[in-house]
KOLMI-575067 format. One line per 10 residues: number of its first residue (from 1); for each residue y, x, z of N, C-alpha, C, O. Coordinates in nm, 2 decimals. Layout:
REM residues N
NUM = Y,X,Z,Y,X,Z,Y,X,Z,Y,X,Z; ...
***
This chain:
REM residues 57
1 = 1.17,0.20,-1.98,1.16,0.19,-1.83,1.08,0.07,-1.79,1.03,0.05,-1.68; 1.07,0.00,-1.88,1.01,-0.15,-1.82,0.85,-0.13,-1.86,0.77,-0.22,-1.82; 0.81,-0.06,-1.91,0.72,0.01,-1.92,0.64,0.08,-1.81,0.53,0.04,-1.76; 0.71,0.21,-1.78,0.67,0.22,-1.67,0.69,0.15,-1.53,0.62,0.19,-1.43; 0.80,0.05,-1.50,0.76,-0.08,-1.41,0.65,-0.12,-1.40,0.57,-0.10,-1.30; 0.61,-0.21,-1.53,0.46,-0.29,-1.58,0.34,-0.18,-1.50,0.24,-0.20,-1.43; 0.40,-0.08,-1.53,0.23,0.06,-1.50,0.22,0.05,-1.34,0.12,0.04,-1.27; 0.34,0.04,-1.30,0.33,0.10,-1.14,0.29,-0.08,-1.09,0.20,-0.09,-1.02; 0.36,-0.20,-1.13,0.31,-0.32,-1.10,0.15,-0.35,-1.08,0.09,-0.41,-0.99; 0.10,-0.28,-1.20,-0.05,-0.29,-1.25,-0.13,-0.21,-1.16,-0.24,-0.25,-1.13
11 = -0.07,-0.05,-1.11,-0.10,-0.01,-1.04,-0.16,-0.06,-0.87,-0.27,-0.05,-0.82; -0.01,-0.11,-0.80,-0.02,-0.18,-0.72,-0.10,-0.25,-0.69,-0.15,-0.23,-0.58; -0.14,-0.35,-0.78,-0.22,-0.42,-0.76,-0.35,-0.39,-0.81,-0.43,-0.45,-0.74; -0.42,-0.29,-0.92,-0.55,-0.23,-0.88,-0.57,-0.15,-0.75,-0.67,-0.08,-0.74; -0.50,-0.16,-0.66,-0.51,-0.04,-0.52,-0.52,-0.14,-0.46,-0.59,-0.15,-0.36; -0.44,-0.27,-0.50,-0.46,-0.35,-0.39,-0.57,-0.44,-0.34,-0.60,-0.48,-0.23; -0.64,-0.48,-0.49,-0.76,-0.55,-0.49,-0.88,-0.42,-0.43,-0.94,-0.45,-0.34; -0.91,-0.27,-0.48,-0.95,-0.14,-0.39,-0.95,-0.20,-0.26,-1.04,-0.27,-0.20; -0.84,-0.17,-0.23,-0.84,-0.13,-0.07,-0.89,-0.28,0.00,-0.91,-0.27,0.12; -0.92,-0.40,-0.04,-0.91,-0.49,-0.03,-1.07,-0.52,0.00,-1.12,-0.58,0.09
21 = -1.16,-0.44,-0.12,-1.31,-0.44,-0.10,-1.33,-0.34,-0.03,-1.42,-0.37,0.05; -1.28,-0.23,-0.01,-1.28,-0.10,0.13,-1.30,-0.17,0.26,-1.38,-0.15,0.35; -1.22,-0.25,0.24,-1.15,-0.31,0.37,-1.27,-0.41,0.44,-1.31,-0.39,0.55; -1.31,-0.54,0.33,-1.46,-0.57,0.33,-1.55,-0.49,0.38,-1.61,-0.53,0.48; -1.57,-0.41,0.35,-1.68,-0.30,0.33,-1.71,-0.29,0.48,-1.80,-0.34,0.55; -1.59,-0.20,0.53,-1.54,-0.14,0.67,-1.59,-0.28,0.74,-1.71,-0.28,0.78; -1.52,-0.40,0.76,-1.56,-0.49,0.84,-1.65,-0.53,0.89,-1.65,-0.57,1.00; -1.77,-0.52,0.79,-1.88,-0.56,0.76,-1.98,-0.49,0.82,-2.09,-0.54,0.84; -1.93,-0.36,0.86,-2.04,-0.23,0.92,-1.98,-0.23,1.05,-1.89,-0.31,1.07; -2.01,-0.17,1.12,-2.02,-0.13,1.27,-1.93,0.03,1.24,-1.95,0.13,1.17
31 = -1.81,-0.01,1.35,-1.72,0.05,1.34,-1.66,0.16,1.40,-1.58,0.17,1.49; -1.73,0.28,1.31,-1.78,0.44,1.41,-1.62,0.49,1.35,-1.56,0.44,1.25; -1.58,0.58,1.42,-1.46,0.68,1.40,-1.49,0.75,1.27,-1.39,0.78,1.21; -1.61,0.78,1.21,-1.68,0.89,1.12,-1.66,0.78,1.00,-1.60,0.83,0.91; -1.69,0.67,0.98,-1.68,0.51,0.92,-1.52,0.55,0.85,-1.48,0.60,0.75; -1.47,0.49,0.98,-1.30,0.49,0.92,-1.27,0.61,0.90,-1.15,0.61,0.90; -1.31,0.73,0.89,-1.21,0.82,0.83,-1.30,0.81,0.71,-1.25,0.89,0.63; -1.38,0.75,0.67,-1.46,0.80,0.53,-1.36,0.68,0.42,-1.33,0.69,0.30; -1.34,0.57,0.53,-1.28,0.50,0.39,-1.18,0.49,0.44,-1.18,0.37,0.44; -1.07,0.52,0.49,-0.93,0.60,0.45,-0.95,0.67,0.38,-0.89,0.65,0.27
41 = -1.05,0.81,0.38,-1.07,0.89,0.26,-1.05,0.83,0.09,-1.00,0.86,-0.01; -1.13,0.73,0.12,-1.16,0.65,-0.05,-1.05,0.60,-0.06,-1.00,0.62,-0.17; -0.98,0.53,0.02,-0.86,0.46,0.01,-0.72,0.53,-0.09,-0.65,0.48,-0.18; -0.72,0.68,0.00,-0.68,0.83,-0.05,-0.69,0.81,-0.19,-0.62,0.77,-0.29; -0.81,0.86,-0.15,-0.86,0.89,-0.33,-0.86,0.84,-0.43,-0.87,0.91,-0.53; -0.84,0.65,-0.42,-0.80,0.57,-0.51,-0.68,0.58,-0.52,-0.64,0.60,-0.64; -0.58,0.57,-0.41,-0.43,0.60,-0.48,-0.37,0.72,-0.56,-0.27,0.72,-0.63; -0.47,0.82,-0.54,-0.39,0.94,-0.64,-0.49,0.97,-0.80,-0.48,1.06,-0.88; -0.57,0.86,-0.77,-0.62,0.83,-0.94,-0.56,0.78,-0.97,-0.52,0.83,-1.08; -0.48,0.67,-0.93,-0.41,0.53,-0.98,-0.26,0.63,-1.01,-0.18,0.60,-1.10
51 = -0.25,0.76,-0.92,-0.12,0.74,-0.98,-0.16,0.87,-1.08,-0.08,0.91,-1.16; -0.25,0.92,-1.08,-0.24,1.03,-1.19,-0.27,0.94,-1.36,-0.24,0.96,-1.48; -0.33,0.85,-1.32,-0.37,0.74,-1.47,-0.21,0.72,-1.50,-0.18,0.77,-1.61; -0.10,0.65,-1.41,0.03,0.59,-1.47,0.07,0.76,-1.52,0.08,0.78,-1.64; 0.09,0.89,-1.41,0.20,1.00,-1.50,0.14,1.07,-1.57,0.19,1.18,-1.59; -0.02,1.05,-1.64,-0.03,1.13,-1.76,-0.01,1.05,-1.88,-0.08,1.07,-1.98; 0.06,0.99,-1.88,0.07,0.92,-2.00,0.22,0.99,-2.06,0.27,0.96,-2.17
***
């Protein structure tokens, strides 16, 4: 079990440092409706890599 703790901890925080350069990213541009749904999209799409990496193991 402390195992999978460690995965989802590790997890956490690869999404968090992600969303964190997303987040950069977004700031940095000129902030159209079309913009923010694109990186919510990535934001998406990074958390269900991160969690398909922890449950195929």
């Amino acid at each position: 079990m402390a195992s999978f703790e460690n995965d989802m901890l590790k997890a956490r925080f690869r999404l968090r440092d992600a969303s964190s350069v997303m987040l950069k990213e977004f700031l940095s541009k000129s902030s159209t409706a079309a913009f923010t749904v694109s990186v919510a999209n990535d934001v998406l799409a990074e958390s269900i890599v991160l969690l398909a990496d922890i449950f195929k193991t």
